[in-house]
C-alpha positions in Angstrom: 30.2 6.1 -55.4 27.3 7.5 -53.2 26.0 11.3 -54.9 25.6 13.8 -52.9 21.7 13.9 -53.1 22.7 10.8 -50.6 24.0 13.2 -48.2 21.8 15.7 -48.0 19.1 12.3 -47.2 21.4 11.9 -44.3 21.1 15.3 -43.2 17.2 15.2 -43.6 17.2 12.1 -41.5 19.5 13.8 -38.8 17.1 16.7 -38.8 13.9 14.5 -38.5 15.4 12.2 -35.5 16.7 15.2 -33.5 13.1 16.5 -33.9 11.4 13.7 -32.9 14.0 13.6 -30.0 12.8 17.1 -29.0 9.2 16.3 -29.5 9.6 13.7 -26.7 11.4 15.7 -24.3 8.8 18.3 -24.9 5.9 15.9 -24.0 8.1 15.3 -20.8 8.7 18.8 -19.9 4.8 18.7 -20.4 4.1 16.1 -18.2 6.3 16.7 -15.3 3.8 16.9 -12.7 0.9 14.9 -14.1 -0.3 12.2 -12.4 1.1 8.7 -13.6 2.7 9.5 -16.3 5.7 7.9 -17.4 9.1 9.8 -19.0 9.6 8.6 -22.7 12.7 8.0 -24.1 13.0 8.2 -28.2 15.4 5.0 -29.4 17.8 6.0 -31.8 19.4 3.5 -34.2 21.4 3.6 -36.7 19.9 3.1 -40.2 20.8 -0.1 -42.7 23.8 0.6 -44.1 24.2 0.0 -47.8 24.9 -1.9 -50.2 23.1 -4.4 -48.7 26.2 -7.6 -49.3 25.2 -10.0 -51.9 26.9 -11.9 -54.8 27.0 -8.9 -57.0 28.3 -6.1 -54.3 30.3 -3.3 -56.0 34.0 -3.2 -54.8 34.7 -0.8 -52.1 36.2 0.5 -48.6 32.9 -1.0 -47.1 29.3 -1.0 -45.9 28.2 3.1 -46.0 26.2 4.5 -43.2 22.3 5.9 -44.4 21.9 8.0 -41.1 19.3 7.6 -38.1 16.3 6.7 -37.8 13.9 6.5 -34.9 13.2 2.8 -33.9 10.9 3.9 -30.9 9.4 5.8 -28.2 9.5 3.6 -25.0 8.5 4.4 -21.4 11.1 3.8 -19.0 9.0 1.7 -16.5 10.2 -1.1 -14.0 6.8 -3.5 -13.5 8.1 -5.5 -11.1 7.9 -2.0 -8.9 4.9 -1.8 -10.5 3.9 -5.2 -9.1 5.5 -3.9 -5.4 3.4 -1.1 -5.2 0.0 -2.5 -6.1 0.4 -5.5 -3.2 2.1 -3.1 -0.7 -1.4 -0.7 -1.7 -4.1 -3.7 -1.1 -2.0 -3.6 2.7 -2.6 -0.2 2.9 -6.0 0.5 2.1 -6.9 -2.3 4.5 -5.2 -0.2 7.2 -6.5 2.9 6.1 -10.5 1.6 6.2 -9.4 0.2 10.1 -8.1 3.3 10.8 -10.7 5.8 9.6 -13.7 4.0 11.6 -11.6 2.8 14.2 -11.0 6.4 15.1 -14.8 7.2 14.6 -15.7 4.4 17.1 -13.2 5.7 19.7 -15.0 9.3 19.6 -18.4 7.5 20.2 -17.1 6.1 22.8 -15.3 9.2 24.0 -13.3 7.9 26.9 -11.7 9.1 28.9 -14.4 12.0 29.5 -17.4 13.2 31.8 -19.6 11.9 29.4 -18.1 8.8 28.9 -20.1 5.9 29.8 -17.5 5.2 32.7 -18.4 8.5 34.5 -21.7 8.0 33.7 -21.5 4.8 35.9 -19.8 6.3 38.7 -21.8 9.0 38.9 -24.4 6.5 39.1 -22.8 4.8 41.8 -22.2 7.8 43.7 -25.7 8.3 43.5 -26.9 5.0 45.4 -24.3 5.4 47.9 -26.0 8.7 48.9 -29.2 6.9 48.4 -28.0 4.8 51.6 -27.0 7.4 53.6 -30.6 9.4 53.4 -33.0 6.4 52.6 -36.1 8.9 53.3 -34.6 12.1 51.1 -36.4 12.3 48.1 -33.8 14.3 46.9 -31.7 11.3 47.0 -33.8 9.7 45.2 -34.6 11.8 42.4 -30.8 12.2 41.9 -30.6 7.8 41.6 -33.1 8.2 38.9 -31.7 11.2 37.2 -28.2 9.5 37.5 -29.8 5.9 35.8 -31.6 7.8 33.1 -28.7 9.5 32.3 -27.1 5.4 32.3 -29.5 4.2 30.0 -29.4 7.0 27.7 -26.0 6.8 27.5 -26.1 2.8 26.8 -28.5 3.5 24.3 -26.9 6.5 22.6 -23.6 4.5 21.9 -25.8 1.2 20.5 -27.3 3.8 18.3 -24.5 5.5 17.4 -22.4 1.9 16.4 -25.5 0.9 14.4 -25.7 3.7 12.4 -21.6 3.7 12.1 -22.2 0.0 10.6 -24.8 1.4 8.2 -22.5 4.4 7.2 -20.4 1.5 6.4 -23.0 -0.3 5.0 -23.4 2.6 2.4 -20.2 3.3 1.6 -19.7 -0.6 1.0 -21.9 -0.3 -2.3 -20.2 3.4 -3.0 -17.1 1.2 -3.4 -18.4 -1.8 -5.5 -20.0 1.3 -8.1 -16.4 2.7 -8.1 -15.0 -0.7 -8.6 -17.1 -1.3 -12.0 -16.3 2.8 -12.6 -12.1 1.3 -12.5 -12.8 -1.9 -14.4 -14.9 0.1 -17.4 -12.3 2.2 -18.1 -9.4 -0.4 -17.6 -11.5 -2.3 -20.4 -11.6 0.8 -22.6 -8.2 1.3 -22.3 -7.8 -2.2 -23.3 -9.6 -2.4 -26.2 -7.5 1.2 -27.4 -4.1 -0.3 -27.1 -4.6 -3.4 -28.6 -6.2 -1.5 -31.8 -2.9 0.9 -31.5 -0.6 -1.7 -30.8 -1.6 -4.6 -34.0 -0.3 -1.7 -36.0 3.3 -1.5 -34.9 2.8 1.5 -32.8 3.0 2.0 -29.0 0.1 3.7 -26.7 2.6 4.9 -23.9 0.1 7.8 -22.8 -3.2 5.4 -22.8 -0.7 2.6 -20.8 0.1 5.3 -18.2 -3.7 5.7 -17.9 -4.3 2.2 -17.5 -1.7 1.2 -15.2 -2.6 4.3 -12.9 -6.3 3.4 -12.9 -4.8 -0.6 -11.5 -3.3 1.2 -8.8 -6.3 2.9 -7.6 -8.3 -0.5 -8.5 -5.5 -2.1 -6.3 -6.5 0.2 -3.2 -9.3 -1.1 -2.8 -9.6 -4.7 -3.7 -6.9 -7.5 -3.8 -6.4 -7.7 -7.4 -3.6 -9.3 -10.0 -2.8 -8.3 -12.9 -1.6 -10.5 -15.8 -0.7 -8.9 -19.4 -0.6 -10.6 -22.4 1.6 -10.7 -25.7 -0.4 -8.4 -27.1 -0.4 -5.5 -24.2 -3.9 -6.4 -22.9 -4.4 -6.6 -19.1 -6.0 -9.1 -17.5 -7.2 -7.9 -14.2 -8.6 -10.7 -11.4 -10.3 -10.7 -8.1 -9.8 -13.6 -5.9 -8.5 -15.6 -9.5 -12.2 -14.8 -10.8 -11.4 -12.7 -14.0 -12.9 -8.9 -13.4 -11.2 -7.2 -16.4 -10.7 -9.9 -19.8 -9.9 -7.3 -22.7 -12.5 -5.4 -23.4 -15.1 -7.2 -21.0 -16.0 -6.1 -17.8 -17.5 -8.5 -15.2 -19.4 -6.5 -12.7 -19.5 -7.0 -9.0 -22.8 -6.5 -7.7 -24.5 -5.8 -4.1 -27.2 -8.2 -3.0 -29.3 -6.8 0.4 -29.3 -9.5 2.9 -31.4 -7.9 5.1 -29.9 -4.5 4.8 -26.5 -5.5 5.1 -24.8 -5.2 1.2 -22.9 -8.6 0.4 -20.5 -8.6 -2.3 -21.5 -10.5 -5.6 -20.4 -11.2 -9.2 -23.6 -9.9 -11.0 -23.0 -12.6 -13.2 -23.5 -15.4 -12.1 -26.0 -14.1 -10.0 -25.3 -14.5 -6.5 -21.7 -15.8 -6.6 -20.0 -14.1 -3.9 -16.6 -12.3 -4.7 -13.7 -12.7 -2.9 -12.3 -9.5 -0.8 -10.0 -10.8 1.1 -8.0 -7.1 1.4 -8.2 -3.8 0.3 -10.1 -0.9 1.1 -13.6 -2.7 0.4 -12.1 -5.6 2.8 -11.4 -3.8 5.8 -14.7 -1.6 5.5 -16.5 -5.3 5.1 -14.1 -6.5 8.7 -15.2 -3.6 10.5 -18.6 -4.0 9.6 -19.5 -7.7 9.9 -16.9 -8.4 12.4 -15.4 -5.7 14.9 -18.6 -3.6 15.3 -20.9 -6.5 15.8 -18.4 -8.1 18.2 -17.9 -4.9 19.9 -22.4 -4.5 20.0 -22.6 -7.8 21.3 -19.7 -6.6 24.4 -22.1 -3.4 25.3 -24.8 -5.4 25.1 -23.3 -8.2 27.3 -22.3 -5.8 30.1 -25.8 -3.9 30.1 -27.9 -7.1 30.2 -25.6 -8.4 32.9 -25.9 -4.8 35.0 -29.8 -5.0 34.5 -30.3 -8.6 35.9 -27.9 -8.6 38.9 -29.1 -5.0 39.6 -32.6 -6.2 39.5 -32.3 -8.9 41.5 -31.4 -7.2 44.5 -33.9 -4.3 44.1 -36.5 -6.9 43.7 -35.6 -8.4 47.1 -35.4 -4.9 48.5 -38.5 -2.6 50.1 -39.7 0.9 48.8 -40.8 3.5 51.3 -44.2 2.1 51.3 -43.4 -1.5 51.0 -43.4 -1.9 47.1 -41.5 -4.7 46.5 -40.4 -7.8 43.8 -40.3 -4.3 40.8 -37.6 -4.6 38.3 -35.4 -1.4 38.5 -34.6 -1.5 34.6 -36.4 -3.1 32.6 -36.6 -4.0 28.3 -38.1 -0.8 27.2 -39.9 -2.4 23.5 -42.0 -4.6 26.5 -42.0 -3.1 29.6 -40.0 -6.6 30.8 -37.1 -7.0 32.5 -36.3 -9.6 29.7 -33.9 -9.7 26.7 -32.5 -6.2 28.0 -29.4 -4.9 25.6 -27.6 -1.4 25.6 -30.0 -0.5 22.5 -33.2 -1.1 24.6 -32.5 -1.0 28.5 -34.6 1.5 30.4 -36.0 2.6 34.0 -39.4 1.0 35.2 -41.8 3.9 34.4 -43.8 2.9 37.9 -40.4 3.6 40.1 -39.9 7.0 37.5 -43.1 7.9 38.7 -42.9 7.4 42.1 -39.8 7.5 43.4 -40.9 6.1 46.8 -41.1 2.6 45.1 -37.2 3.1 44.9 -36.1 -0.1 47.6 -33.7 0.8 49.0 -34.6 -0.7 52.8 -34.2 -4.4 53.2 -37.2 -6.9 54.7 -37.0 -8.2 58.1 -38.8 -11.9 59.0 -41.1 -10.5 62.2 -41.2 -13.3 64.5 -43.2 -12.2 67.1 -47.0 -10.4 66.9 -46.8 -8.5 63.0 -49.7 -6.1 65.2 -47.1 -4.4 67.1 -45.2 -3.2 63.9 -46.4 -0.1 61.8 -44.6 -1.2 58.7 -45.4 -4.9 57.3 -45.9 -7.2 54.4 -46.7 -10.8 54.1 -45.0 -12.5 51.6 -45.5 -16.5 51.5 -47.1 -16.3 54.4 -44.6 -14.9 56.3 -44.9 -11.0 57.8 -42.2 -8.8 57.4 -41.2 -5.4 58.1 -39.0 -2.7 57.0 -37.1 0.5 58.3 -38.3 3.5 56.0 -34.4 5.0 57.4 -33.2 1.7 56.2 -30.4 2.5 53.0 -29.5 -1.8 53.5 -30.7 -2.7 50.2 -29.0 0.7 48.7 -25.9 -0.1 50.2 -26.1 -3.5 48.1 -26.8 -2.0 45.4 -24.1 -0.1 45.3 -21.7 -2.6 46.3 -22.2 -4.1 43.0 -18.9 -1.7 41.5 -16.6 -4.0 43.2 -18.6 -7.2 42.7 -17.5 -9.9 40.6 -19.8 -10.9 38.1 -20.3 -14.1 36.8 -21.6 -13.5 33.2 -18.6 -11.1 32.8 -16.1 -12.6 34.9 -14.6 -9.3 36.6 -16.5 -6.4 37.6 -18.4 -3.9 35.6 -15.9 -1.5 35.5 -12.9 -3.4 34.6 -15.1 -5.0 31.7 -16.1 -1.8 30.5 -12.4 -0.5 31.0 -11.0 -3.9 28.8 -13.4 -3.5 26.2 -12.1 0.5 26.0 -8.4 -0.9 26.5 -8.7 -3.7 23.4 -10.2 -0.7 21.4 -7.4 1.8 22.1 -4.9 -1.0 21.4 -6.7 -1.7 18.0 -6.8 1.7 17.0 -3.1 2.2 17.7 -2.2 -0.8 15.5 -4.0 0.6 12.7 -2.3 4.1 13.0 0.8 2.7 13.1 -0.1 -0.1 10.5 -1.1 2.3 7.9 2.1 4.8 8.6 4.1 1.8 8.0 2.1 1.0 4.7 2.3 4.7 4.0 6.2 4.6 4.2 6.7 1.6 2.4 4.4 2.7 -0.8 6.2 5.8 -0.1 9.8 4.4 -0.6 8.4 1.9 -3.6 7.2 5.3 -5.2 10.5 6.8 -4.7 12.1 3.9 -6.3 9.5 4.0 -9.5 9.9 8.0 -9.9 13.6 7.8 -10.3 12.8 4.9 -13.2 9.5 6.9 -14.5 9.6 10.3 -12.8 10.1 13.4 -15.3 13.5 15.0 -14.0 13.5 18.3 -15.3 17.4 19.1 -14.9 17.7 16.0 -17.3 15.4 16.8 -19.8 17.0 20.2 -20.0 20.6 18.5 -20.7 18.7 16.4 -23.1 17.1 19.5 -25.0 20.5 21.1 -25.5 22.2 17.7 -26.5 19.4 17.3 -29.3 19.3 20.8 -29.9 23.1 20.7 -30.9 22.4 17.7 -32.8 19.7 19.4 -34.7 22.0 22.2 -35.9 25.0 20.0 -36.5 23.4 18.1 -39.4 20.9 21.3 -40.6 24.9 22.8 -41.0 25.4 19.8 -42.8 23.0 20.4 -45.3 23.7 23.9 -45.9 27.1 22.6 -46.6 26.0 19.9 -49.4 23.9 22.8 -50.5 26.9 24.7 -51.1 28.6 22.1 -52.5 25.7 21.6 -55.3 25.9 24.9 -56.0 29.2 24.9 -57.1 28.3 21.7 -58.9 25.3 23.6 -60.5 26.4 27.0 -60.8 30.4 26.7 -61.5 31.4 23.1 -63.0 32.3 23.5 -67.1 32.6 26.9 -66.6 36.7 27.5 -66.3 37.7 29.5 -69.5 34.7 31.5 -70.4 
């Protein structure tokens, strides 16, 4: 037969599990709102029973109950939501990266608006039609030229404006990579914490919530996996090249090549990572792919403009007779050569002397060139010109609805596709990332109502161990009373 010291042990355990119960819904409570952090649950079991059977058991009704006991504090976590969210996140901060510069590149651009390049080439056009209509204004002139500086300024300000986009890019590239070693450090601390919490029986659910919400932001930026071993210890990889192994950290690095940042393991030197996804990836697809591609467009359609607008002006006659002068010309050396948006210009000759303008076309004299007050001899042939002549204007401005070889439409409906592709991109990344957004959104959802802190609940729980708590301290009052009267009464009847 048990004694009753036995019962108050009972008691004491009741009192110390209903405690610890309350100490874990009070960490909860504490936690609700904190990023990460996972609700706890306390295991209650009950404890071994005794005696314990064997040969030599006393006789009796049976086994007898020694209380509770606490077996553990687990976080109530589902990984493979876990896994969900961190794949669905390398989606979306590829989107997001797309989307943030795609929308920068369509406000350099700025179409549709009056200072869009578009307007700024049917202004221009506008301009040489005049031109042709009042060959001798110099009004008319001066406005061509105003009208083309304000073309080539405009070419120039969006090359300018792209490069230094791709070099904000650039930037922010190795920002990323720093923030990257940043995540893995810590992951690797963490790391090393559990594992020396973990060999000795216990269970690091606060330093695990850190980790895993430090994989999630790692996951946002770079295509990782994530692998955990018997012993609690992540294994975190980048394109199946280990970044995180326990407590080691293998850094990615940035190697200038020239001024563009590639990415690289820092050990070996050189080796280039993988980043295939992720924030980092689509900052590294806009840079070395869409913006270059989208450069190598502007500067396709202002070489092409410069050459065929060249060759007719060349053909054409100034006021005076200047002819064979390239309207626009390579401004690093004064050529009309190797013209791109970044460098195209206006002859300095024809800025300075608007005269030179042609916009008059030659005609072959075929009788005595003495009779004519206006003539050139060019390969031994005289002609003359028409100072009222707008001809050669006329042609130049007939180059809008021209078909151009090099480009294979017009200059307009180039310039319109290359706008058109880039309003189409940026609408797939809006609605790309929304879609990513919602998904995350809905796995988070689903891991909340697993992990998430529901107050109402831990309130229910707090009264249910609360109850508990005084249920077996009333126990022990009443095996105190009972010890009393063993104490303070027995073998004293009679006195």
């Amino acid at each position: 037969m048990s004694s009753i010291f036995f019962g108050l042990e009972i008691g004491r355990r009741g009192l110390q599990a209903q405690q610890r119960a309350l100490d874990v819904t009070a960490h909860n409570v504490a936690n609700a709102n904190t990023p990460g952090y996972t609700r706890q649950e306390a295991v209650m079991a009950a404890a071994d029973p005794i005696p314990v059977p064997s040969l030599n058991m006393p006789s009796g009704a049976g086994q007898l109950g020694t209380g509770v006991e606490i077996t553990a504090i687990r976080r109530l976590r589902d990984g493979f939501i876990d896994l969900q969210i961190r794949n669905e996140s390398i989606s979306l901060g590829y989107w997001e990266a797309r989307q943030e510069n795609l929308n920068k590149i369509e406000g350099i651009f700025n179409e549709p608006s009056e200072s869009g390049l578009q307007s700024v080439f049917e202004l221009f056009w506008q301009s040489l039609e005049e031109l042709s209509k009042n060959p001798e204004s110099l009004a008319a002139r001066s406005l061509v030229l105003e009208r083309a500086q304000t073309l080539t300024e405009t070419f120039n300000h969006l090359d300018s404006r792209l490069q230094e986009l791709q070099q904000d890019i650039n930037a922010t590239v190795k920002i990323k990579v720093d923030e990257i070693n940043s995540l893995g450090r810590q992951i690797a601390d963490l790391n090393q914490q559990i594992l020396k919490i973990e060999v000795m029986g216990a269970r690091a659910n606060d330093l695990r919530d850190r980790r895993d919400l430090l994989v999630d932001q790692l996951a946002k930026i770079v295509p990782v996996q994530v692998q955990e071993d018997g012993r609690g210890v992540f294994t975190v990889t980048l394109g199946g090249c280990p970044l995180v192994e326990g407590a080691q950290l293998n850094r990615l690095a940035v190697e200038n090549d020239p001024g563009v940042y590639d990415v690289v393991w820092e050990t070996p030197k050189g080796r280039e990572a993988a980043v295939d996804g992720g924030y980092l990836g689509g900052l590294l697809d806009m840079r070395d792919d869409y913006i270059p591609d989208l450069r190598e467009k502007l500067d396709n359609l202002a070489a092409e403009f410069a050459i065929k607008f060249n060759e007719i002006h060349r053909q054409g006659a100034g006021v005076n007779g200047d002819t064979g002068m390239n309207f626009f010309i390579n401004k690093d050396d004064n050529t009309g050569d190797g013209i791109t948006a970044g460098n195209i210009g206006i002859n300095e000759d024809i800025v300075e002397d608007p005269l030179k303008l042609a916009a008059a076309v030659f005609v072959e004299i075929t009788d005595d060139p003495k009779l004519y007050e206006n003539k050139i001899e060019i390969s031994n042939i005289w002609y003359t010109w028409d100072t009222g002549d707008g001809s050669n204007a006329l042609d130049l401005a007939g180059l809008k609805h021209q078909t151009i070889d090099g480009l294979g439409t017009t200059f307009d409906d180039y310039y319109r596709s290359m706008i058109g592709v880039l309003g189409v991109d940026a609408q797939q990344a809006v609605r790309m990332k929304e879609n990513q957004e919602l998904l995350v959104s809905q796995l988070e959802n689903s891991r909340q109502a697993v992990s998430g802190v529901s107050l109402d609940e831990e309130m229910i729980n707090m009264i249910k161990f609360q109850h508990a708590y005084s249920a077996a301290s009333r126990l022990i009052t009443a095996l105190d009373e009972m010890l009393e009267i063993i104490i303070n009464r027995m073998g004293v009847v009679g006195r």
